[in-house]
C-alpha positions in Angstrom: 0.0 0.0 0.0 1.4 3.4 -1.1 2.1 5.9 1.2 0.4 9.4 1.2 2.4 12.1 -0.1 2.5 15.1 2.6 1.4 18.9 1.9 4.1 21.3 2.2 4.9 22.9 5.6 1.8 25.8 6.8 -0.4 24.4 4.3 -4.0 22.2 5.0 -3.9 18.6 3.9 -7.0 18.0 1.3 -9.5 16.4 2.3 -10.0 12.4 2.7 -6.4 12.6 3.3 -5.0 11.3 6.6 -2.6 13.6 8.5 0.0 11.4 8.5 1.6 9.2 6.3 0.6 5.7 6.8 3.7 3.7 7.0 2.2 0.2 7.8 -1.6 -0.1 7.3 -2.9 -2.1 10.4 -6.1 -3.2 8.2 -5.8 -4.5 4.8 -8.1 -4.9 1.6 -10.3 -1.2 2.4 -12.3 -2.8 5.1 -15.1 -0.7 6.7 -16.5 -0.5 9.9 -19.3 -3.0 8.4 -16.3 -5.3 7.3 -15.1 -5.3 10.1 -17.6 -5.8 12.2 -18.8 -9.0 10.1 -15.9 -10.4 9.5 -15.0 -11.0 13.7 -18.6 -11.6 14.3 -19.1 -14.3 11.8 -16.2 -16.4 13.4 -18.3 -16.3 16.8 -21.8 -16.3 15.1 -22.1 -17.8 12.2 -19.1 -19.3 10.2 -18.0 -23.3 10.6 -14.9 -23.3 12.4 -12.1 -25.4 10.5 -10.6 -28.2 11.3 -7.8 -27.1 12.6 -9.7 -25.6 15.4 -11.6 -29.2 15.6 -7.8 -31.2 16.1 -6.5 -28.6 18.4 -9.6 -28.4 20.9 -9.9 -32.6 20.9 -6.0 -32.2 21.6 -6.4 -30.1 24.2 -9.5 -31.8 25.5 -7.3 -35.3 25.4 -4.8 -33.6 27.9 -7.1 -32.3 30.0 -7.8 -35.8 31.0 -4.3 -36.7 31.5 -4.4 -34.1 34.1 -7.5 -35.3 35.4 -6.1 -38.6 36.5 -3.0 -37.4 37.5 -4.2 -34.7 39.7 -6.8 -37.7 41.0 -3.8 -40.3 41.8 -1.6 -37.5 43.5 -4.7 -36.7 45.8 -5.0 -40.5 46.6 -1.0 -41.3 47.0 0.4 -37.8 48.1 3.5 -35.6 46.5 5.6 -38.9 46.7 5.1 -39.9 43.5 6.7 -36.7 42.2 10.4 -37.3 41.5 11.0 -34.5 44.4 13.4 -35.0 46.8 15.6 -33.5 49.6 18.3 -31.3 47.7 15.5 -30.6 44.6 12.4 -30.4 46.5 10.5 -28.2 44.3 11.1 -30.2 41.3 8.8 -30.2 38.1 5.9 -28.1 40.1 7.9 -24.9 40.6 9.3 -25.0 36.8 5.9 -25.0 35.8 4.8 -22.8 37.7 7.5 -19.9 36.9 7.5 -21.0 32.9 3.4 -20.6 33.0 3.5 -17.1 35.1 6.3 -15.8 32.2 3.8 -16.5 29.9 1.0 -14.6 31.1 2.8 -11.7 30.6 2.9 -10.7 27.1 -1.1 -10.1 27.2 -0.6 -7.5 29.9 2.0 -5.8 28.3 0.4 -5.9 25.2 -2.9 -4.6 26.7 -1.9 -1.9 29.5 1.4 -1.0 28.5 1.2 -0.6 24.7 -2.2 1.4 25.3 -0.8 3.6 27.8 2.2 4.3 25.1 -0.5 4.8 22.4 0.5 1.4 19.7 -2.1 0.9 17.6 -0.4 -2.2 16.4 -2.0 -3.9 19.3 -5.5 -3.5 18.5 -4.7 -7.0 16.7 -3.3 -9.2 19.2 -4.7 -7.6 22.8 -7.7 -9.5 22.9 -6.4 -12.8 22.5 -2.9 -12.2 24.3 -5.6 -10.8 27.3 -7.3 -14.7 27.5 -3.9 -16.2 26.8 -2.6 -14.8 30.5 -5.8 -15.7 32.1 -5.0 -19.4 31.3 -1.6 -19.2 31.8 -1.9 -18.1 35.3 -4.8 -20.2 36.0 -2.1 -23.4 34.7 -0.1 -21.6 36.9 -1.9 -21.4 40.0 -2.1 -25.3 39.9 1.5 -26.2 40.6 1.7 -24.4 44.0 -1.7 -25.8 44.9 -0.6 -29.4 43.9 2.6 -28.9 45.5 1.2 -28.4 49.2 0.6 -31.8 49.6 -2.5 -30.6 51.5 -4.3 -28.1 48.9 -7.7 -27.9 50.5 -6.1 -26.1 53.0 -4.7 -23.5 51.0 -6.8 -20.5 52.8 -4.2 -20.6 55.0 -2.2 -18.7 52.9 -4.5 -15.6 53.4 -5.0 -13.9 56.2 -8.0 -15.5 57.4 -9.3 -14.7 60.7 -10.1 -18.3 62.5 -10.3 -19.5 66.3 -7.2 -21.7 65.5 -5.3 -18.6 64.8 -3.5 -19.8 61.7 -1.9 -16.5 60.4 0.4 -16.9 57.2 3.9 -16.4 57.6 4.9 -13.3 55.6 8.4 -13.4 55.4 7.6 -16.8 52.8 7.9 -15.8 49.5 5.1 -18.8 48.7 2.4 -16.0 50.7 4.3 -13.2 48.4 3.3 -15.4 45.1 -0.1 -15.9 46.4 -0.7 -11.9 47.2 1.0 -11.5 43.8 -0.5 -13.7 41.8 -3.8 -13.5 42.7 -3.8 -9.7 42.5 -3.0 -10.2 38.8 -5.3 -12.8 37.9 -8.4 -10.6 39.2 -6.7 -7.3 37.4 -6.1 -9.1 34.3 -9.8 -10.3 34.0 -11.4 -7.2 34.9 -9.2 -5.7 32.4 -10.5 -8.1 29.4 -13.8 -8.4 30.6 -14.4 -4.5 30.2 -12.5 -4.4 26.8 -15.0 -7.4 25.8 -18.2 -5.3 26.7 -18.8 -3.5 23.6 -18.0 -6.4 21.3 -20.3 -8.5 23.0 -22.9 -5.8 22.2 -22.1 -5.9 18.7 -22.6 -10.0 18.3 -25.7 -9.4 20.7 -27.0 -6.7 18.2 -26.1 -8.9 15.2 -27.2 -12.4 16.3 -29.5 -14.3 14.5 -30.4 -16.8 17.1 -32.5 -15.8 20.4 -30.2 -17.7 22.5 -27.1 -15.9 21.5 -29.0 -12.1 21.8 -30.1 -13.5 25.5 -26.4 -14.8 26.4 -24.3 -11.7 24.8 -27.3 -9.1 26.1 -26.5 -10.6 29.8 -23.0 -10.2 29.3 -22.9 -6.7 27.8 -24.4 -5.4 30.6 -26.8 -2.9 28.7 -24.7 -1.5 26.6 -25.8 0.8 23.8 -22.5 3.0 22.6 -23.8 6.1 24.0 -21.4 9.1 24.2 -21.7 8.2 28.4 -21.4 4.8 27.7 -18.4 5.4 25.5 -16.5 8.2 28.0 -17.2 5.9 31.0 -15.6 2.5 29.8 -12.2 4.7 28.2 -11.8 6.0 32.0 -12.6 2.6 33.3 -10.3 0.9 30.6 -7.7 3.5 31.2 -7.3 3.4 35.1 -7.3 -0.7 34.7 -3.8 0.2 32.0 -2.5 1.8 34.7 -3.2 -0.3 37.4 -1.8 -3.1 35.1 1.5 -1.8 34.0 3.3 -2.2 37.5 2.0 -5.3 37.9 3.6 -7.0 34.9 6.6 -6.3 36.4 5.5 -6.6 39.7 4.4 -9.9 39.5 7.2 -11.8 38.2 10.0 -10.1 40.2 8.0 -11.1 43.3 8.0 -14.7 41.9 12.4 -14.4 41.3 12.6 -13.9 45.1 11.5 -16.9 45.6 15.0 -17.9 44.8 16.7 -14.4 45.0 16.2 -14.2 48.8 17.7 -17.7 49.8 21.4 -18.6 50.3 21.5 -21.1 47.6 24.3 -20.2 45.0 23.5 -18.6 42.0 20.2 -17.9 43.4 21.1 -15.2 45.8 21.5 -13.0 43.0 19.7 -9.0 42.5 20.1 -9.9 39.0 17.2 -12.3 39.4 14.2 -9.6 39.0 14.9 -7.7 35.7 16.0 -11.1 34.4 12.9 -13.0 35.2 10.7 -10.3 33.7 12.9 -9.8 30.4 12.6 -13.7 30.3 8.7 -13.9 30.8 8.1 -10.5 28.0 10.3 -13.0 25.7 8.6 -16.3 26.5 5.0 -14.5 26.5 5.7 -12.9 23.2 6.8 -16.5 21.8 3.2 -17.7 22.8 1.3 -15.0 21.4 2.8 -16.0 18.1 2.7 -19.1 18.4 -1.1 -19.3 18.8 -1.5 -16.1 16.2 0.3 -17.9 13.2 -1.8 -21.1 12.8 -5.3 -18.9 14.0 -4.8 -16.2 11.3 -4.4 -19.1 8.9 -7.4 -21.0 9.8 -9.7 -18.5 9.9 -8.5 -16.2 6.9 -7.8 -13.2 9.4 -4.8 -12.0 7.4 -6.4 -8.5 6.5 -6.3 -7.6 10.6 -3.7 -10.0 11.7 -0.4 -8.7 9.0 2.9 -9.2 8.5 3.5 -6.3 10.0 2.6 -7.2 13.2 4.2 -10.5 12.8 7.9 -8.1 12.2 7.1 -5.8 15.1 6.2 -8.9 17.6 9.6 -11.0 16.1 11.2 -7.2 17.0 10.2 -7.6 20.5 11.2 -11.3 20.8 14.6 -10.1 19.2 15.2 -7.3 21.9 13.6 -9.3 25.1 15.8 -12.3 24.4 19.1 -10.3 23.7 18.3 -9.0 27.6 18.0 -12.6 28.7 21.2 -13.7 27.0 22.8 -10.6 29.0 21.6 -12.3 32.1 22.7 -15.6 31.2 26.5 -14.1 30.5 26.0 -11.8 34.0 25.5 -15.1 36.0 28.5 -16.4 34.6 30.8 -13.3 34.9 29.8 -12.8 38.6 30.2 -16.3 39.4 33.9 -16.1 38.2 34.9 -12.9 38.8 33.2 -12.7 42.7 35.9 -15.5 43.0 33.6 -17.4 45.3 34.2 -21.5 45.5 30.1 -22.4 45.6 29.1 -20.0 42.9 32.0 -20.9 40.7 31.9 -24.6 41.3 27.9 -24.6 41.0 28.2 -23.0 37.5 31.0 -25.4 36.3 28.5 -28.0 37.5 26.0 -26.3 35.9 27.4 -26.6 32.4 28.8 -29.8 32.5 27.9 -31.8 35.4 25.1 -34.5 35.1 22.6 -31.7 33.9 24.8 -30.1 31.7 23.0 -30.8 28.3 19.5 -28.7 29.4 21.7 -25.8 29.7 23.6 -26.2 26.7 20.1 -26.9 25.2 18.8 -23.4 26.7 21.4 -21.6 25.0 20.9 -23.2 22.1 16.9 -22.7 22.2 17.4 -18.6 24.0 20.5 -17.7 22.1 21.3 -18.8 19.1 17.8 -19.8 17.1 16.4 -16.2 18.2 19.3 -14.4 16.1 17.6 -15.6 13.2 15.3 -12.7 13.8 17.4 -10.4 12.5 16.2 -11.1 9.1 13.1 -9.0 8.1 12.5 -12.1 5.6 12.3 -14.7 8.9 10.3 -12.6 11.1 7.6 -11.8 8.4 7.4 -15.4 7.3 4.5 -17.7 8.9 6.7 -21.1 9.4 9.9 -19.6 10.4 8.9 -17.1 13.1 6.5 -20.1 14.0 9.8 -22.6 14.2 11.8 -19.9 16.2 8.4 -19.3 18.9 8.5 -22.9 19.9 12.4 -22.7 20.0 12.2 -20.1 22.7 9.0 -21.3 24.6 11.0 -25.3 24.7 14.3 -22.6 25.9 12.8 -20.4 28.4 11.4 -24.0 30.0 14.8 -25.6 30.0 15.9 -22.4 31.8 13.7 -22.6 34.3 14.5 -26.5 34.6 18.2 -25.3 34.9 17.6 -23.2 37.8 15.8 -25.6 39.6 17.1 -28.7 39.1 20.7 -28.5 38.0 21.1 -27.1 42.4 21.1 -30.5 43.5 24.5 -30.0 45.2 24.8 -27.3 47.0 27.2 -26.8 49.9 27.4 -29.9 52.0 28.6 -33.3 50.0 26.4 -35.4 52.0 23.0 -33.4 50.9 24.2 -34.2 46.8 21.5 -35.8 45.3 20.1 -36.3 42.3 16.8 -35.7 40.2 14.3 -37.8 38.0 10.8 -36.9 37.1 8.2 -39.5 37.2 5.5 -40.3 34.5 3.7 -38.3 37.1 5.5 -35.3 36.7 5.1 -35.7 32.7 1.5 -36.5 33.1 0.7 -33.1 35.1 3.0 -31.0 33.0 0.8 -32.2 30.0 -2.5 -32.1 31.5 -1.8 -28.3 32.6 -1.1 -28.0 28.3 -4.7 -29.3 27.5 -6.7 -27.2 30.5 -4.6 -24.2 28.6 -5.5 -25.6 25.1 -9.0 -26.4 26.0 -10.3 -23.2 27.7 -8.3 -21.1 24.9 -9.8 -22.9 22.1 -13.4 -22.5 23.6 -12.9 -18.7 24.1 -12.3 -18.2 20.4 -15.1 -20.0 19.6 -17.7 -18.4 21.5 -16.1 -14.8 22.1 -14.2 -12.3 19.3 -10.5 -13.5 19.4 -9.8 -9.5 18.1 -11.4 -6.4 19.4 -14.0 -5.0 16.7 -14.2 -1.7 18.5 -10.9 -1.4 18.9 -10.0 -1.9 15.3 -12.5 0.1 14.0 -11.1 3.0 15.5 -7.0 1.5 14.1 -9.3 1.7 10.6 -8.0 5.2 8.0 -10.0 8.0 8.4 -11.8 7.8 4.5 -12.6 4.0 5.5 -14.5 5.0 8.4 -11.9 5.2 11.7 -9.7 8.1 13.2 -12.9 10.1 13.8 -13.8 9.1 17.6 -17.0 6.9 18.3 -19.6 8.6 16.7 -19.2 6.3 13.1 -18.9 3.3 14.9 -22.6 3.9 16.5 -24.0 3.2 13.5 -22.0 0.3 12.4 -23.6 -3.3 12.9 
């Protein structure tokens, strides 16, 4: 698409011209706010779904029950038939857990802090990176629970007045994850719940079956795109960006101390925070393409979903992953230069000890692979920036496993151990894929996977956007 030619300096632009040169078009093909509108709504209301969508959601469901019976035989047995032990006594539940947290973050910082820096890019990809965190943090939220041993007792973890006078112990970072976490979860579905509300007036406006007006009326809570309606929910969505943004990096630095404030070497390191939330913005971004790729393919959503997007989102991937490789070499460089015995034994142990393929493997996966991306050819093509995603998703999981597992030998020879997961701890790690797989497969089928509103406003000013919400009130 050609870009507008500017007026000189102190003159008027004609009219039907935008003001500025449009450099990457965010819509393809001349949609309209009708297009539009029809387009998302028919995937929710009307079209067949493919059979991609078919094979993914059985997939998914298929999991799910994999993590039904293994969540059923470690209520029955207990925690012992986790590979944990004494010297790695987190073991598969905590890798999960930090892996499924990092990726709940791209949808925030997609959603708060992209709006808050004014991207329009992210009118594409906000809706779906939104439900992508809910489900990773719920996936999240399992391992913690699981890993109690007792999980019906996990009140206790809040301050919850009782005659026993059970009060948690604050100075655990497992009662700083559950503040933490818990605070995001309900901010981040506020957050998408509000952005959802005018869409689901649109499908309730242009459903064709009573059921669906009844189920989207309920859920759009009366909406009718007044001008009150309209200045009420940008405050709302507004204050909920800012309330977000410190969160997303909130959340995962609160989750680093839980290895940043023990003694353990090369845990008890202030490097930890900025180079767990680099890690997750890197991981979270690998997911949201991941998912976009083979979505935008199914359902013929290359007009909203463009190349462009694809290069700006392989930029960001680039640019987070270059920060985590500068943690990866700080590790090492303060490990040999602090001249400490522990540290520096731990990392030689660490690359070549009995663990020492996952962390040549999460170089491999984190470093190398990702400088692919340099390309503009790779990230704007569909199967290589696909390739690299699942490179860095299988990466930032082995780095995780390496700071978990490869510590089991710390200071004391007698406490050396070592570490094998069970089926067990396969069977939950998989499981916790199809609950993710399932519910996100469900929510594109039943709610718009990308904002209409929002990308009727992204839309040129002669097709219809640019000019506020009065144009869109008349729009289907």
């Amino acid at each position: 698409m050609a870009t507008a030619e500017m007026p000189p300096p102190g003159t008027r632009p004609p009219a039907g011209l935008p003001l500025e040169p449009e450099m990457h078009p965010l819509v393809l093909n001349k949609h309209d706010l009708v297009s539009v509108g029809e387009a998302l709504g028919s995937v929710v209301l009307s079209r067949p779904h493919p059979k991609g969508w078919w094979i993914g959601f059985l997939a998914g469901f298929a999991m799910l029950q994999v993590l039904g019976i293994a969540v059923t035989w470690l209520f029955y047995m207990g925690v012992g038939i986790w590979g944990i032990n004494v010297p790695v006594a987190w073991g598969f539940a905590i890798v999960n857990f930090v892996w499924w947290i990092g990726i709940g973050h791209a949808g925030t910082l997609i959603s708060a802090i992209l709006l808050l820096l004014h991207q329009k890019w992210r009118t594409s990809i906000n809706r779906f990176s939104e439900a992508m965190t809910i489900f990773a943090v719920m996936c999240a939220g399992l391992f913690p629970l699981l890993h109690m041993g007792r999980p019906w007792f996990f009140y206790w973890l809040y301050p919850f007045p009782n005659v026993a006078s059970v009060w948690p112990q604050f100075r655990s970072p497992l009662t700083w994850d559950v503040f933490a976490v818990t605070t995001y979860f309900t901010v981040s579905v506020v957050f998408w719940y509000v952005g959802l509300i005018p869409d689901l007036a649109s499908l309730r406006d242009s459903a064709q079956k009573r059921g669906q007006r009844i189920v989207y009326g309920l859920l759009a809570l009366g909406w009718r795109g007044s001008a009150i309606h309209w200045r009420r929910y940008e405050k709302v969505y507004l204050i909920l960006a800012g309330i977000s943004t410190p969160l997303v990096l909130s959340v995962h630095t609160v989750v680093s101390f839980d290895f940043a404030v023990s003694i353990v070497p090369l845990w008890h390191a202030t490097i930890f925070p900025p180079f767990f939330v680099a890690g997750a913005i890197f991981s979270g971004f690998a997911m949201v393409v991941a998912l976009a790729i083979p979505i935008r393919k199914w359902y013929g959503l290359q007009d909203f979903f463009t190349d462009h997007h694809l290069d700006v989102c392989g930029k960001v991937m680039l640019g987070t992953g270059m920060l985590v490789c500068y943690g990866y070499f700080s590790e090492f460089w303060m490990a040999w230069y602090g001249h400490s015995l522990y540290e520096w034994g731990t990392t030689i142990e660490r690359m070549f000890g009995i663990y020492g393929w996952s962390y040549w493997c999460l170089l491999f996966c984190n470093l190398v692979v990702p400088q692919l991306l340099w390309s503009k050819k790779v990230r704007r093509s569909d199967f290589w920036l696909f390739v690299i995603s699942i490179f860095v998703l299988i990466g930032m999981w082995f780095e995780r496993y390496v700071i978990v597992i490869t510590l089991s030998r710390e200071y004391v020879p007698s406490s050396w151990g070592q570490y094998a997961p069970t089926m067990w701890d396969y069977a939950t790690l998989i499981g916790s894929f199809g609950l993710f797989f399932t519910m996100f497969f469900l929510f594109i089928r039943y709610l718009p996977m990308i904002s209409i509103s929002e990308l009727r406003e992204s839309l040129p000013r002669n097709q219809g956007g640019g000019a506020g919400h009065s144009l869109m009130e008349n729009a289907p």
